[in-house]
C-alpha positions as CSV (number, residue, x, y, z in Angstrom):
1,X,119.2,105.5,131.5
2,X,115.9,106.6,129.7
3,X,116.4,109.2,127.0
4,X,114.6,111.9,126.8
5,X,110.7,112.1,125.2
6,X,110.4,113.4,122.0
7,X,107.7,115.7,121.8
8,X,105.3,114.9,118.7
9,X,102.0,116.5,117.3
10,X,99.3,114.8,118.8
11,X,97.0,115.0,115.7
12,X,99.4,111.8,114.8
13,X,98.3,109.9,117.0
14,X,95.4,108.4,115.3
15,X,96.6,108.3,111.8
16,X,100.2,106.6,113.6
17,X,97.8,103.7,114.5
18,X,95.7,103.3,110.8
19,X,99.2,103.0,109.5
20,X,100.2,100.5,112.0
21,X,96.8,98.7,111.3
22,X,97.4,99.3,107.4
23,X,101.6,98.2,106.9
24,X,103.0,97.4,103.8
25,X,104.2,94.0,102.7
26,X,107.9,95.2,103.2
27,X,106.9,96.8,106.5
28,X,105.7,93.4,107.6
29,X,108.9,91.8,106.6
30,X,111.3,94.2,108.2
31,X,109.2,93.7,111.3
32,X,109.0,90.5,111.8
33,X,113.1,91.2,112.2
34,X,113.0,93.4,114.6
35,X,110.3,92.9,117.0
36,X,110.5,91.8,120.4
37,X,114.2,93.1,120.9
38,X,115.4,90.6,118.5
39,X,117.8,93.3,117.2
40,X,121.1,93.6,119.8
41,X,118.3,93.5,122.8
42,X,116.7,96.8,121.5
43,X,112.9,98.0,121.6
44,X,111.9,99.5,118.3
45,X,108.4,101.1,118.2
46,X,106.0,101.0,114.6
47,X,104.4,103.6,112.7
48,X,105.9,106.2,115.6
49,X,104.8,109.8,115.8
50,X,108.2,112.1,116.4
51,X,107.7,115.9,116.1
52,X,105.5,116.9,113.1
53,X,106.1,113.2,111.3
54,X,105.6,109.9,112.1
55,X,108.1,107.3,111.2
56,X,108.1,103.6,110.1
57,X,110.5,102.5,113.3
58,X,111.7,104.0,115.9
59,X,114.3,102.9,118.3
60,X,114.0,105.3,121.5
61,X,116.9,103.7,123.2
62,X,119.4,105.5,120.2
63,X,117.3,108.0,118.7
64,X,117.0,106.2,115.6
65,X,114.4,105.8,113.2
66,X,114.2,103.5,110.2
67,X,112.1,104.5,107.2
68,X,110.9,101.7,104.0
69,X,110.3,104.2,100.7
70,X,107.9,102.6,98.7
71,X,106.0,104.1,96.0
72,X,104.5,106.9,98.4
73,X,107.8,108.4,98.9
74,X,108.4,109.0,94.6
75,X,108.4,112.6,93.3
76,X,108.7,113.6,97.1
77,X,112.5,114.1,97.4
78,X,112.8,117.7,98.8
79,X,109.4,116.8,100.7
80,X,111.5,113.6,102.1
81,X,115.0,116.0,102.5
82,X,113.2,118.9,104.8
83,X,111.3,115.9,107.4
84,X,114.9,113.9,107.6
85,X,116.5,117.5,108.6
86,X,113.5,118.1,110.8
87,X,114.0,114.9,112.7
88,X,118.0,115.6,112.7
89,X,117.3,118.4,114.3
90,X,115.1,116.5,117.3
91,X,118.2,114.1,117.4
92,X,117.2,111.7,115.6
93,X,119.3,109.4,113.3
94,X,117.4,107.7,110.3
95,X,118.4,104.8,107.9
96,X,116.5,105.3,104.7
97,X,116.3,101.8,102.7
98,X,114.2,101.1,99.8
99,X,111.0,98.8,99.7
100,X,113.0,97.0,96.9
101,X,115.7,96.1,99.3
102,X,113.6,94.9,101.9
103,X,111.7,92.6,99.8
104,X,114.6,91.3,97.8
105,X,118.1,91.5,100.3
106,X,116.2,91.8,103.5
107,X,119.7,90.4,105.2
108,X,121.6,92.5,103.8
109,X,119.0,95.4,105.4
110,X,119.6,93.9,108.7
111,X,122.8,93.7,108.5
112,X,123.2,97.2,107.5
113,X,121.3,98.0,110.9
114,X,123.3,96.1,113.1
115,X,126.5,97.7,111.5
116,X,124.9,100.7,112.1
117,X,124.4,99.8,115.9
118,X,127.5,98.4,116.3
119,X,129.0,101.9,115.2
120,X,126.9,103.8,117.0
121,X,125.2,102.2,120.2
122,X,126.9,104.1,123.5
């Protein structure tokens, strides 16, 4: 069963691809982990435009999105708090993990996902 599209601002579009063009280091890392439905069979999706935002990963299959906070994301709590509510409203469940984390305990990352599947996948 195919869930439903999440309408997005098309504007995204373009700056969703520089951003896929431009990753992070710890982007890279977490996907090279997740690519290719290496994760319990599931497609996730980079640098996804969902609503007014665009988000590092995006699993359509279970509505979830995984975001890397690196540097970009300090002093930008509230900024960060009002798009997570925003995508909560569109349905979409986010896991939030540092770019410290993913360089340094990148298993332990992964293993935090696939709990988080595991709990949640229908």
């Amino acid at each position: 069963m195919r869930r439903k599209i999440i309408p997005y601002n098309k504007e995204l579009k373009e700056k969703a691809r520089k951003l896929r063009n431009n990753s992070t280091l710890t982007e890279i890392m977490l996907w090279q982990q997740i690519k290719g439905k290496q994760i319990s069979g599931l497609d996730f999706h980079r640098q996804k435009p969902l609503g007014d935002y665009i988000v590092d990963f995006f699993c359509n299959e279970l509505n979830l999105a995984i975001e890397v906070d690196g540097e970009s994301h300090f002093g930008k709590e509230a900024y960060d708090l009002k798009r997570e509510n925003d995508l909560k409203k569109l349905g979409i469940h986010l896991l939030r993990f540092s770019d410290i984390d993913v360089r340094y305990n990148l298993d332990r990352v992964i293993n935090n996902i696939l709990e988080w599947i595991k709990q949640n996948k229908v």
